[in-house]
Predicted model as a PDB file, atoms N, CA, C, CB and O in Angstrom, pLDDT in the B-factor column:
MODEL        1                                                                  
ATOM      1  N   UNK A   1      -4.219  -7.173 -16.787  1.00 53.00           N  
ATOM      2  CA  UNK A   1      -3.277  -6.955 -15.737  1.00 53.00           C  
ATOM      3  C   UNK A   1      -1.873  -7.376 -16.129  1.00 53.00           C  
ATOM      4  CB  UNK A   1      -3.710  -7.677 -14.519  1.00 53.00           C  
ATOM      5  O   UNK A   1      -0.894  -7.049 -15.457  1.00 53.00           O  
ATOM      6  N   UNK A   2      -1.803  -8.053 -17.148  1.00 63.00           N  
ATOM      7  CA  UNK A   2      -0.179  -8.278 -17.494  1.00 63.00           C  
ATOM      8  C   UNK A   2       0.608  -7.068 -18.298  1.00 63.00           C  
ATOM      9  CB  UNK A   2      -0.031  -9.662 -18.504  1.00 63.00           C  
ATOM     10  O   UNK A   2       0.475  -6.475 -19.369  1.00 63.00           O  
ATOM     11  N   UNK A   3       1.349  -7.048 -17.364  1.00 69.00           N  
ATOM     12  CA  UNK A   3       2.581  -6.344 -17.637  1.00 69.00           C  
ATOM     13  C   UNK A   3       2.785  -5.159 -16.686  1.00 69.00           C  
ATOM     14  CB  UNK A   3       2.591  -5.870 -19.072  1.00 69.00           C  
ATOM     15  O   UNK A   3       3.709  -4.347 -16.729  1.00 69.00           O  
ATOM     16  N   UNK A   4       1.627  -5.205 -15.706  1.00 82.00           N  
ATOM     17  CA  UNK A   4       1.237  -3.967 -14.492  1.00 82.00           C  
ATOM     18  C   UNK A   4       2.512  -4.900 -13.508  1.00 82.00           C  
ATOM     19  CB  UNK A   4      -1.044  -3.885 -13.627  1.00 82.00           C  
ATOM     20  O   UNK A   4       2.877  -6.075 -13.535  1.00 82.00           O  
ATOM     21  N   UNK A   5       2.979  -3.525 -12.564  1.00 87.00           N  
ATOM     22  CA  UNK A   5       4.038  -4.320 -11.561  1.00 87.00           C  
ATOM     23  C   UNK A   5       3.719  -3.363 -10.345  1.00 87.00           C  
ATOM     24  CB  UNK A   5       5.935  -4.351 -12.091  1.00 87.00           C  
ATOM     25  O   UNK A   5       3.798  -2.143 -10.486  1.00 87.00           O  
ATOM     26  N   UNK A   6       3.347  -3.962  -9.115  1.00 88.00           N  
ATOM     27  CA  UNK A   6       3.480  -3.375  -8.312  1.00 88.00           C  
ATOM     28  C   UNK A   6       4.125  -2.518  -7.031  1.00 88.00           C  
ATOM     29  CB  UNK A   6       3.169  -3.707  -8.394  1.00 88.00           C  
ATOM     30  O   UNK A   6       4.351  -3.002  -5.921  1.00 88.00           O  
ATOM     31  N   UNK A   7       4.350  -1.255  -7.399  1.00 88.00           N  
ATOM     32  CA  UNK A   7       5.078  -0.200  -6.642  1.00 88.00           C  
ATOM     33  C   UNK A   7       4.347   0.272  -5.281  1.00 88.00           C  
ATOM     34  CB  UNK A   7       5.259   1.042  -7.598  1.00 88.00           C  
ATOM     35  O   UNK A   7       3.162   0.184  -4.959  1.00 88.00           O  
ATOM     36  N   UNK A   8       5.376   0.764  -4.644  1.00 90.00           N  
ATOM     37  CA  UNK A   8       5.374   1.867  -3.823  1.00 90.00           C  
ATOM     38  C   UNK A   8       5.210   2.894  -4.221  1.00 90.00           C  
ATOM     39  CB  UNK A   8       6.208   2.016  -3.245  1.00 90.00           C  
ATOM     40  O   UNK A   8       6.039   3.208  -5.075  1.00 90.00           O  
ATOM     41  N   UNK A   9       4.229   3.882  -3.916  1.00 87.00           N  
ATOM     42  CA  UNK A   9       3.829   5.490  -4.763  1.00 87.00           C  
ATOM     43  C   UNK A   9       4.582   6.239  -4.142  1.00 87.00           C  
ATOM     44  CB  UNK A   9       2.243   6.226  -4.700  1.00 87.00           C  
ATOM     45  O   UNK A   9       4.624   6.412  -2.923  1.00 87.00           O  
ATOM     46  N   UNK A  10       5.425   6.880  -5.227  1.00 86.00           N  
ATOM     47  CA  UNK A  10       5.857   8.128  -4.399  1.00 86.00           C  
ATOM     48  C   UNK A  10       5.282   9.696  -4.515  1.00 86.00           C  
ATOM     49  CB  UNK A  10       7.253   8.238  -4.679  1.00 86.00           C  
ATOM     50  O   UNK A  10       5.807  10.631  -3.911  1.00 86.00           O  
ATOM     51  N   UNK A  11       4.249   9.815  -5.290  1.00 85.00           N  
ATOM     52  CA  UNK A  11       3.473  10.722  -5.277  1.00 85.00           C  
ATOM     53  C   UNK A  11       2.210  10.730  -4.122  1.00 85.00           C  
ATOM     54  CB  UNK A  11       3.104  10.719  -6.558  1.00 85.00           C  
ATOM     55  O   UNK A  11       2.026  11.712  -3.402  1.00 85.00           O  
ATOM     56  N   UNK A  12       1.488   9.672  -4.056  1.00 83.00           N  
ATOM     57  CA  UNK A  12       0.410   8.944  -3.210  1.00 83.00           C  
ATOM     58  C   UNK A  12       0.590   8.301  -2.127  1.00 83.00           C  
ATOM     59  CB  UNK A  12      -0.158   8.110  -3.794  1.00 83.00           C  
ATOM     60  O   UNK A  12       0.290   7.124  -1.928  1.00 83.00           O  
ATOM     61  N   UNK A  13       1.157   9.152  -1.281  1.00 83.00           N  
ATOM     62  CA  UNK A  13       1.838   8.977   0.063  1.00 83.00           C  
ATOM     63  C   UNK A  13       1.847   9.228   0.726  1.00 83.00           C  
ATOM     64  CB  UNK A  13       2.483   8.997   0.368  1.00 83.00           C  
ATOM     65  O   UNK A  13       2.220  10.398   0.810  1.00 83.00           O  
ATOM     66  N   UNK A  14       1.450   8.479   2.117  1.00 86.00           N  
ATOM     67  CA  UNK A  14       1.229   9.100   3.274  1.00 86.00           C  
ATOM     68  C   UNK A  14       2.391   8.633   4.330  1.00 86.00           C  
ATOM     69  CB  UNK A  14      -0.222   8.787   3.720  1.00 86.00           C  
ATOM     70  O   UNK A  14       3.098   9.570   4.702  1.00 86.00           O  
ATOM     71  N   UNK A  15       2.743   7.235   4.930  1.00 87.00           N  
ATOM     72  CA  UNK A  15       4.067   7.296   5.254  1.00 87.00           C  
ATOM     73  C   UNK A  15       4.673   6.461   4.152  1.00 87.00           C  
ATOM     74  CB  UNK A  15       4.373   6.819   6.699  1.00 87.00           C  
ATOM     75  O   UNK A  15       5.313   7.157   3.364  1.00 87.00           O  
ATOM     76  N   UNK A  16       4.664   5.522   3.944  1.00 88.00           N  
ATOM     77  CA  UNK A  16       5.936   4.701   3.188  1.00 88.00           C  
ATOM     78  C   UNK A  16       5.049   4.394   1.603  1.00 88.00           C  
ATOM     79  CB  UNK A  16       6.514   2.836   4.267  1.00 88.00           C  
ATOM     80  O   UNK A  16       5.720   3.659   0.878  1.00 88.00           O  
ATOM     81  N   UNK A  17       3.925   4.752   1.081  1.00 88.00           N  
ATOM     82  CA  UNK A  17       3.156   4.629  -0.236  1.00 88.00           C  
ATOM     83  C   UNK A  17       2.545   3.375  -0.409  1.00 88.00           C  
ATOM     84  CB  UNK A  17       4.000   4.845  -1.408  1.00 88.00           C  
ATOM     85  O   UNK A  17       1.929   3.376  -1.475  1.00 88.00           O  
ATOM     86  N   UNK A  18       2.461   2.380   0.148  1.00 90.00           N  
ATOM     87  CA  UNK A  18       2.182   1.215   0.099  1.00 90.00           C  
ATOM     88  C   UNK A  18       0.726   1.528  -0.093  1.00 90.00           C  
ATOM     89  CB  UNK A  18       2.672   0.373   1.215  1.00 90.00           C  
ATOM     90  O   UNK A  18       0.142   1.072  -1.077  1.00 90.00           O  
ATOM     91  N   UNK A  19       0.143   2.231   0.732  1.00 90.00           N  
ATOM     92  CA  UNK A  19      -1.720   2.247  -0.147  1.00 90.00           C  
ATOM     93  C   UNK A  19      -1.583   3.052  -1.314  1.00 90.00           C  
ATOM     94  CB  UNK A  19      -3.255   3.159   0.861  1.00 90.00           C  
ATOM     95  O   UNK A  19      -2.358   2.897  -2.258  1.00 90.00           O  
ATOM     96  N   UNK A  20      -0.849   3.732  -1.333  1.00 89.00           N  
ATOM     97  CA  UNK A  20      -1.339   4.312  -2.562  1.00 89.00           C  
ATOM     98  C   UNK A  20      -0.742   3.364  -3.685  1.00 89.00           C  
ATOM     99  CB  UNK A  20      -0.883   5.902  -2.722  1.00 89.00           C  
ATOM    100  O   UNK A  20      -1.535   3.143  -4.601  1.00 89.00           O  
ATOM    101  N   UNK A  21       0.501   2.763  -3.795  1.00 91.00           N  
ATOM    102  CA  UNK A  21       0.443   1.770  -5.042  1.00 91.00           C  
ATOM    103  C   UNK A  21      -0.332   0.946  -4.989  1.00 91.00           C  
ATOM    104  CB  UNK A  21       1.458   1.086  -5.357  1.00 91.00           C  
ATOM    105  O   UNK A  21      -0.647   0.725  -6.159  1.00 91.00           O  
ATOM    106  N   UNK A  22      -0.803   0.396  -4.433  1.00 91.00           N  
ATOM    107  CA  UNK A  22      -1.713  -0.946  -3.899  1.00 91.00           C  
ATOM    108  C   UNK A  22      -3.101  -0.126  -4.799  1.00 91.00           C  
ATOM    109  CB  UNK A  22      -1.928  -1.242  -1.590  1.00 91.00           C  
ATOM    110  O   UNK A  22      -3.675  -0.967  -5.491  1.00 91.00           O  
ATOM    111  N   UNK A  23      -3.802   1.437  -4.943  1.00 91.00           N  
ATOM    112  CA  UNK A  23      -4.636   2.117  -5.371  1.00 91.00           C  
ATOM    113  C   UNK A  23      -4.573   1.613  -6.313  1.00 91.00           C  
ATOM    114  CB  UNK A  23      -4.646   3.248  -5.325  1.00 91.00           C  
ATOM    115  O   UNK A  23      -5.381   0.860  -6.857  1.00 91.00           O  
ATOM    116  N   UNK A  24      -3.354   2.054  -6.707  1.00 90.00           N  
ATOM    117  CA  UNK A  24      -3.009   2.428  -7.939  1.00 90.00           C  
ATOM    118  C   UNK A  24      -2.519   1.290  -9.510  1.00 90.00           C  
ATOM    119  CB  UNK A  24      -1.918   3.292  -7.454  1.00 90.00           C  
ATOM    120  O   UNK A  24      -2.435   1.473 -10.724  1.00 90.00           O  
ATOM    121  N   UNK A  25      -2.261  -0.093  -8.376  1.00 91.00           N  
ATOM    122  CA  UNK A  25      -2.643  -0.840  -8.591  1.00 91.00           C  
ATOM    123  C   UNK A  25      -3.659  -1.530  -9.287  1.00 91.00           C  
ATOM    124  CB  UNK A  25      -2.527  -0.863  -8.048  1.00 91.00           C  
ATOM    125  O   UNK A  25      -3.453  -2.051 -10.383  1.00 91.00           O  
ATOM    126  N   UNK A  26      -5.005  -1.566  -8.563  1.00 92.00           N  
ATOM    127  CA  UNK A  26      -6.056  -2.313  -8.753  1.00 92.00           C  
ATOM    128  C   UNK A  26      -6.842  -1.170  -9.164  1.00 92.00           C  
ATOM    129  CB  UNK A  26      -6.533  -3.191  -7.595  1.00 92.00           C  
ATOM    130  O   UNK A  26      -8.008  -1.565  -9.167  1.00 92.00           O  
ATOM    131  N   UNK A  27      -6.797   0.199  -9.558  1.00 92.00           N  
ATOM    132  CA  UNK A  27      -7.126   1.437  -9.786  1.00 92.00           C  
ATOM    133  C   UNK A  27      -8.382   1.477  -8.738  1.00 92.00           C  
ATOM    134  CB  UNK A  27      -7.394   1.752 -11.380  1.00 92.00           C  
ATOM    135  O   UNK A  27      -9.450   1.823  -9.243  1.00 92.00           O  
ATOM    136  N   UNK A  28      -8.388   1.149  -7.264  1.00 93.00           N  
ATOM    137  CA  UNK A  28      -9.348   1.883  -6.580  1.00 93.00           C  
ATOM    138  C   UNK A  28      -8.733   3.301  -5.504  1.00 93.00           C  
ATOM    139  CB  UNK A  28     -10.121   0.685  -5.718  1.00 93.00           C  
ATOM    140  O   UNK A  28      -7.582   3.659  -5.253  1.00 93.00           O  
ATOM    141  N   UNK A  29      -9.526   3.622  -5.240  1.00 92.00           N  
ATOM    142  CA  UNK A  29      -8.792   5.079  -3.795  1.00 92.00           C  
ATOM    143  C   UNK A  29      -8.212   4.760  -3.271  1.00 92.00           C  
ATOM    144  CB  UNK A  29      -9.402   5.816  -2.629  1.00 92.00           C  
ATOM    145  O   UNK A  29      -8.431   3.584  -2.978  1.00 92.00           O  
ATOM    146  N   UNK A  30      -7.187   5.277  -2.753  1.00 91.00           N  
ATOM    147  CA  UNK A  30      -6.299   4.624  -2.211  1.00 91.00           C  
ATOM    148  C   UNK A  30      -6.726   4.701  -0.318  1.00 91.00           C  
ATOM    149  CB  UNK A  30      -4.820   5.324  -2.803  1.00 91.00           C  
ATOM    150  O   UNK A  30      -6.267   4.062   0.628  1.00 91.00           O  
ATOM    151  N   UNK A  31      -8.124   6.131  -0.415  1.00 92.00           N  
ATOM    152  CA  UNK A  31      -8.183   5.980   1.025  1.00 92.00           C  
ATOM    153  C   UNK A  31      -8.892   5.024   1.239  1.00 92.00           C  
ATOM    154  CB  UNK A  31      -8.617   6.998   1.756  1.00 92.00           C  
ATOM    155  O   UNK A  31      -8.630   4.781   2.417  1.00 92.00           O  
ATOM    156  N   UNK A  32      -9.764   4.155   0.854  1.00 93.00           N  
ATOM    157  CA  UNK A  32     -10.221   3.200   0.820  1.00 93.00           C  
ATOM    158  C   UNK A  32      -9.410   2.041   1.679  1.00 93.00           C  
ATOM    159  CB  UNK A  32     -10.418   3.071  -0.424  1.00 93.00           C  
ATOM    160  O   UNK A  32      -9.612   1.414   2.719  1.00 93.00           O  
ATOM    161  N   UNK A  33      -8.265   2.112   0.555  1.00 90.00           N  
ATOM    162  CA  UNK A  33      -7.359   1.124   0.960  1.00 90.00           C  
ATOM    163  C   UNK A  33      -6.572   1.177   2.712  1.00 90.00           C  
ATOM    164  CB  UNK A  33      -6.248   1.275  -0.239  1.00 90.00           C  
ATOM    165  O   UNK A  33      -6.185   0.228   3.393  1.00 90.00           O  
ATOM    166  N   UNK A  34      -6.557   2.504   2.992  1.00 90.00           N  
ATOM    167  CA  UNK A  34      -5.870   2.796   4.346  1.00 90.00           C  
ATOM    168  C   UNK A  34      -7.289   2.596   5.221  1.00 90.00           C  
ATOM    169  CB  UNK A  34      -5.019   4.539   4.480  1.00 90.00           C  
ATOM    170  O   UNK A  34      -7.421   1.981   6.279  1.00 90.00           O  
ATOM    171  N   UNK A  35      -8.166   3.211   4.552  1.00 92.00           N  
ATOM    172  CA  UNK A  35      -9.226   2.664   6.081  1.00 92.00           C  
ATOM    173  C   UNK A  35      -9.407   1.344   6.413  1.00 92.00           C  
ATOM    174  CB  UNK A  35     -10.800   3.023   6.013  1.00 92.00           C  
ATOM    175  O   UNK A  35      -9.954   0.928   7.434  1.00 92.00           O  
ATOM    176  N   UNK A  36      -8.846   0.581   5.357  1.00 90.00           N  
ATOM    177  CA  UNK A  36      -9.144  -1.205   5.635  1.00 90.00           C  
ATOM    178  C   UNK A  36      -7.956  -1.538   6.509  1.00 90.00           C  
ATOM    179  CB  UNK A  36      -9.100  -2.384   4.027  1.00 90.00           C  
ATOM    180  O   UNK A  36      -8.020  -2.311   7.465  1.00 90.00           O  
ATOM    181  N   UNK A  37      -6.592  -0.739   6.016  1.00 87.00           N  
ATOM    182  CA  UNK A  37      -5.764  -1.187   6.162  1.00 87.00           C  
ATOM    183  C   UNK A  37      -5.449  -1.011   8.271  1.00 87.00           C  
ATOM    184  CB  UNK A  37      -4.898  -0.546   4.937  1.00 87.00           C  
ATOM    185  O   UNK A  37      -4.735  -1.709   8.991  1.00 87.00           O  
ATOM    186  N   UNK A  38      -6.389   0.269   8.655  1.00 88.00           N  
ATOM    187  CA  UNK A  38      -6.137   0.864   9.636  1.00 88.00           C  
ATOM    188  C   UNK A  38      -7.255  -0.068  10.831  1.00 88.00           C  
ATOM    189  CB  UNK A  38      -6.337   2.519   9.297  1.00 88.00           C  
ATOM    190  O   UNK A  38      -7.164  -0.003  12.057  1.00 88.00           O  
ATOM    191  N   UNK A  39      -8.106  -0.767  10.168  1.00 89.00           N  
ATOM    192  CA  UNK A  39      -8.848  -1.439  10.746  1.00 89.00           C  
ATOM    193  C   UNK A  39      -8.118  -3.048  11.099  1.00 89.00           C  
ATOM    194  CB  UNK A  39     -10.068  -1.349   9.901  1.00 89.00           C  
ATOM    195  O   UNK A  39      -7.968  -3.703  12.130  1.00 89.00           O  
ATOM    196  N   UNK A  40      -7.824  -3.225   9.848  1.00 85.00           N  
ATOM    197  CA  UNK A  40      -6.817  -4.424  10.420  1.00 85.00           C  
ATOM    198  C   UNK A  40      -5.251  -4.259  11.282  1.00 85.00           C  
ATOM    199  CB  UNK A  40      -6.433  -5.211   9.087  1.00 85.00           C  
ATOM    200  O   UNK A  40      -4.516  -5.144  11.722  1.00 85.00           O  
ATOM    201  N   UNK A  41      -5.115  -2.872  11.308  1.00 83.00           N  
ATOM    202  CA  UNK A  41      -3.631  -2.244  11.866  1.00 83.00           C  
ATOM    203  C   UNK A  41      -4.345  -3.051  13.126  1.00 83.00           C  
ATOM    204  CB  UNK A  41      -3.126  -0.128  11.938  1.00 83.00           C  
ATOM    205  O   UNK A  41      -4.078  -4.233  13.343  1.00 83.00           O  
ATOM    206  N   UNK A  42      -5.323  -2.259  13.971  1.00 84.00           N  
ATOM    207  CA  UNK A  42      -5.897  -2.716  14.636  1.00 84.00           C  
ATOM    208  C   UNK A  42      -5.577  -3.933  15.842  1.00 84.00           C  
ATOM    209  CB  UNK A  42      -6.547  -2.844  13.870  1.00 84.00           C  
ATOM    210  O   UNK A  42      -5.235  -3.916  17.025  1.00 84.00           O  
ATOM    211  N   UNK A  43      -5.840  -4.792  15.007  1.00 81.00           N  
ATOM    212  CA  UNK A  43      -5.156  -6.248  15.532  1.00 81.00           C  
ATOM    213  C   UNK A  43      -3.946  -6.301  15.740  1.00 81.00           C  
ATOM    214  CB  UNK A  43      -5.262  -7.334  14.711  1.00 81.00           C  
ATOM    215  O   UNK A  43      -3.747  -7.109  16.647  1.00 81.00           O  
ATOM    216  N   UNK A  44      -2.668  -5.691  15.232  1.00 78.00           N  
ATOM    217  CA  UNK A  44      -1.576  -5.853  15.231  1.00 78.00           C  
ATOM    218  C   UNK A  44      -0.832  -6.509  14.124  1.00 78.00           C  
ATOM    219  CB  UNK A  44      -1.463  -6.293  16.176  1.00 78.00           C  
ATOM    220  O   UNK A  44       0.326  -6.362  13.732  1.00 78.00           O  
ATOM    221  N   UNK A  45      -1.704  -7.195  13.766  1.00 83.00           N  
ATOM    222  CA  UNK A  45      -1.383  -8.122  12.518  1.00 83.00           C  
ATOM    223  C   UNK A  45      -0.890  -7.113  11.265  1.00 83.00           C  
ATOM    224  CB  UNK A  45      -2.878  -9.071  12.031  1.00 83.00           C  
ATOM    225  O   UNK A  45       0.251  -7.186  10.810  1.00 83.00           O  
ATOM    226  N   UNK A  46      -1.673  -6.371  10.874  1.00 83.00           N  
ATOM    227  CA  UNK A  46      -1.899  -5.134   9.646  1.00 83.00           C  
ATOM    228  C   UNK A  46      -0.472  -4.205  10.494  1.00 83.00           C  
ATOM    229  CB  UNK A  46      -4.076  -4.025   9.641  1.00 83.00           C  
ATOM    230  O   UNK A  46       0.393  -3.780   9.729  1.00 83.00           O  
ATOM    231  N   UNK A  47      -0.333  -3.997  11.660  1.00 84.00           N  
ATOM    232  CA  UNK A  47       1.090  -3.319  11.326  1.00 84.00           C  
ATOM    233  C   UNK A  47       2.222  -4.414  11.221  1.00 84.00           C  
ATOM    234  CB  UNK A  47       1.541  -2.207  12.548  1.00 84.00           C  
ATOM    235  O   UNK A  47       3.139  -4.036  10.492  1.00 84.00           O  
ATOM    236  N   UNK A  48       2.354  -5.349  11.620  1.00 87.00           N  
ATOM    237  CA  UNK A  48       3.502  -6.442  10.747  1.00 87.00           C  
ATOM    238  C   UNK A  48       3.515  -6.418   9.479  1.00 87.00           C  
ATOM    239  CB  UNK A  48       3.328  -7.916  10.912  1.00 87.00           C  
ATOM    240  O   UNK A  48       4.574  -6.592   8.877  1.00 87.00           O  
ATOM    241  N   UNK A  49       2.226  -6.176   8.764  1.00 87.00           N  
ATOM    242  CA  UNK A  49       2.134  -6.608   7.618  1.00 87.00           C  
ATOM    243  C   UNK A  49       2.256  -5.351   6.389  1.00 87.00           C  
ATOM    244  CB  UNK A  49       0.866  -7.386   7.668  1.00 87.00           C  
ATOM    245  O   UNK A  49       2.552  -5.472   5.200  1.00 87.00           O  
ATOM    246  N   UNK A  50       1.978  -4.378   7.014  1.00 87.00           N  
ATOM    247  CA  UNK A  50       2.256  -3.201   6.972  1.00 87.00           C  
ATOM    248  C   UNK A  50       4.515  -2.537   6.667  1.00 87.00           C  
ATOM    249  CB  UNK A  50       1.387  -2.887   8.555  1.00 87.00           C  
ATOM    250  O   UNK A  50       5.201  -1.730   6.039  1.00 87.00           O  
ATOM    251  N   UNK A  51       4.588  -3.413   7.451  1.00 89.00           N  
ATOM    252  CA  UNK A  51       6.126  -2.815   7.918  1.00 89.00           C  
ATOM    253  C   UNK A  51       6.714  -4.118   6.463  1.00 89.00           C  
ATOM    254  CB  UNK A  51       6.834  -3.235  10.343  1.00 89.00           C  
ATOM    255  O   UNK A  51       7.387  -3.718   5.514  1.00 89.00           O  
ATOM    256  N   UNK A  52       6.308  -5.512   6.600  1.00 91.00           N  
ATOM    257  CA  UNK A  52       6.540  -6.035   5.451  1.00 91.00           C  
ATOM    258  C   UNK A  52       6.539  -5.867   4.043  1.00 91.00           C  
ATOM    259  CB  UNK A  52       6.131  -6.615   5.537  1.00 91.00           C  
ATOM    260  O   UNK A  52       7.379  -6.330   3.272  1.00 91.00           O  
ATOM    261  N   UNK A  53       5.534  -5.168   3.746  1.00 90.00           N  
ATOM    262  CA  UNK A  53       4.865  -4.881   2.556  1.00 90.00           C  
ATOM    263  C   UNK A  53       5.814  -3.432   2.070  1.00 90.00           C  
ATOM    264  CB  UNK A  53       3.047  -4.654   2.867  1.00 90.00           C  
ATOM    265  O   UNK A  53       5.987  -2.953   0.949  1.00 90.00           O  
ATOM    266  N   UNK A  54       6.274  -3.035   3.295  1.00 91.00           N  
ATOM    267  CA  UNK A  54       7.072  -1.623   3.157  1.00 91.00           C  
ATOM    268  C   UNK A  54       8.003  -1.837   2.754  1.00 91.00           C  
ATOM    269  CB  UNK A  54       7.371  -0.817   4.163  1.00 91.00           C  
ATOM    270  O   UNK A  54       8.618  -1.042   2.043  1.00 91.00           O  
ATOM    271  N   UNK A  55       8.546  -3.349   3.176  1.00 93.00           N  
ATOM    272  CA  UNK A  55      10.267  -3.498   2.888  1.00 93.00           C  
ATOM    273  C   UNK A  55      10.607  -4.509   1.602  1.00 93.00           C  
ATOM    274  CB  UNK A  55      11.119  -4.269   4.404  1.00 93.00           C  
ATOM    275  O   UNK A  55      11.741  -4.643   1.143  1.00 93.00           O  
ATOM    276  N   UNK A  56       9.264  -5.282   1.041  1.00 94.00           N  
ATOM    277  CA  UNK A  56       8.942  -5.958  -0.235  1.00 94.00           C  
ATOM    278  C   UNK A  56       8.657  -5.155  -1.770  1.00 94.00           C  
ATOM    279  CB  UNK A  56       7.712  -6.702   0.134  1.00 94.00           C  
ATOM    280  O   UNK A  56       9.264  -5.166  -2.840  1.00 94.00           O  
ATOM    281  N   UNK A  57       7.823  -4.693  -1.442  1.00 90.00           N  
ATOM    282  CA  UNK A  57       7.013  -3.660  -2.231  1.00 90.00           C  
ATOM    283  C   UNK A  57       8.371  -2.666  -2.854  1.00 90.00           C  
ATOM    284  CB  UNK A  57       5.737  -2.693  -1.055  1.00 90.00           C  
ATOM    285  O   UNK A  57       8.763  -2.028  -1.877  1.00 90.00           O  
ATOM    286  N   UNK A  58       9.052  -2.369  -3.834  1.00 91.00           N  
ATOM    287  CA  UNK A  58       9.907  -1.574  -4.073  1.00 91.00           C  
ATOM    288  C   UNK A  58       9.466  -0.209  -4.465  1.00 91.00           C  
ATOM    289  CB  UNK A  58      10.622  -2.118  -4.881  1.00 91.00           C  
ATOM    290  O   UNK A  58       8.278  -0.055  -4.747  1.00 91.00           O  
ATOM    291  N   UNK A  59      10.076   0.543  -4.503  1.00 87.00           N  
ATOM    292  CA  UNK A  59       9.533   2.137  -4.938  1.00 87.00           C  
ATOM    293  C   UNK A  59       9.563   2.261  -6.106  1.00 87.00           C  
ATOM    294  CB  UNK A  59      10.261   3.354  -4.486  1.00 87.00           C  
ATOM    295  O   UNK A  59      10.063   1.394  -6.823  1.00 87.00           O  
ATOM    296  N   UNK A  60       8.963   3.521  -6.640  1.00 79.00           N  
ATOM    297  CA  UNK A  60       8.402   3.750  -8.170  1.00 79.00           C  
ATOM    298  C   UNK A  60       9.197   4.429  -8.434  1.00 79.00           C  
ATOM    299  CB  UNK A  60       7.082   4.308  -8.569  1.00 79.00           C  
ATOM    300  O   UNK A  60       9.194   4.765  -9.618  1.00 79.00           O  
ATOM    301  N   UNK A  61      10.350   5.041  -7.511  1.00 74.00           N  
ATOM    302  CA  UNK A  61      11.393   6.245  -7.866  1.00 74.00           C  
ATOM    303  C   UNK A  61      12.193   5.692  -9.220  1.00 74.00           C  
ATOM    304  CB  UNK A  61      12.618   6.570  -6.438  1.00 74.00           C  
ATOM    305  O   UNK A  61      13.065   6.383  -9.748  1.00 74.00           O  
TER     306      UNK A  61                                                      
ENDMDL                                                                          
END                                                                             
């Protein structure tokens, strides 16, 4: 894992890419990653964390 940096996808995108780098990342699906992510949206928590991760996470552009 050294020297991997984690992006925002701008190919693998559904609103802001955050699952799909996060995929692309750890090389699993990225829908994977949104159905977890949509389950914890859920709570409310996962969209804070969601909107964070959007504005941390830099793009791959």
């Amino acid at each position: 894992m050294k020297g991997r940096k984690l992006y925002r996808s701008s190919t693998n995108r559904m609103i802001a890419g955050v699952c799909g780098g996060l995929g692309e990342y750890f090389n699993i699906d990225p829908t994977i990653i949104r159905l977890v992510w949509a389950l914890i949206g859920l709570t409310g928590a996962g969209i804070a964390a969601y909107i964070i991760a959007m504005i941390i996470i830099p793009s791959d552009l």
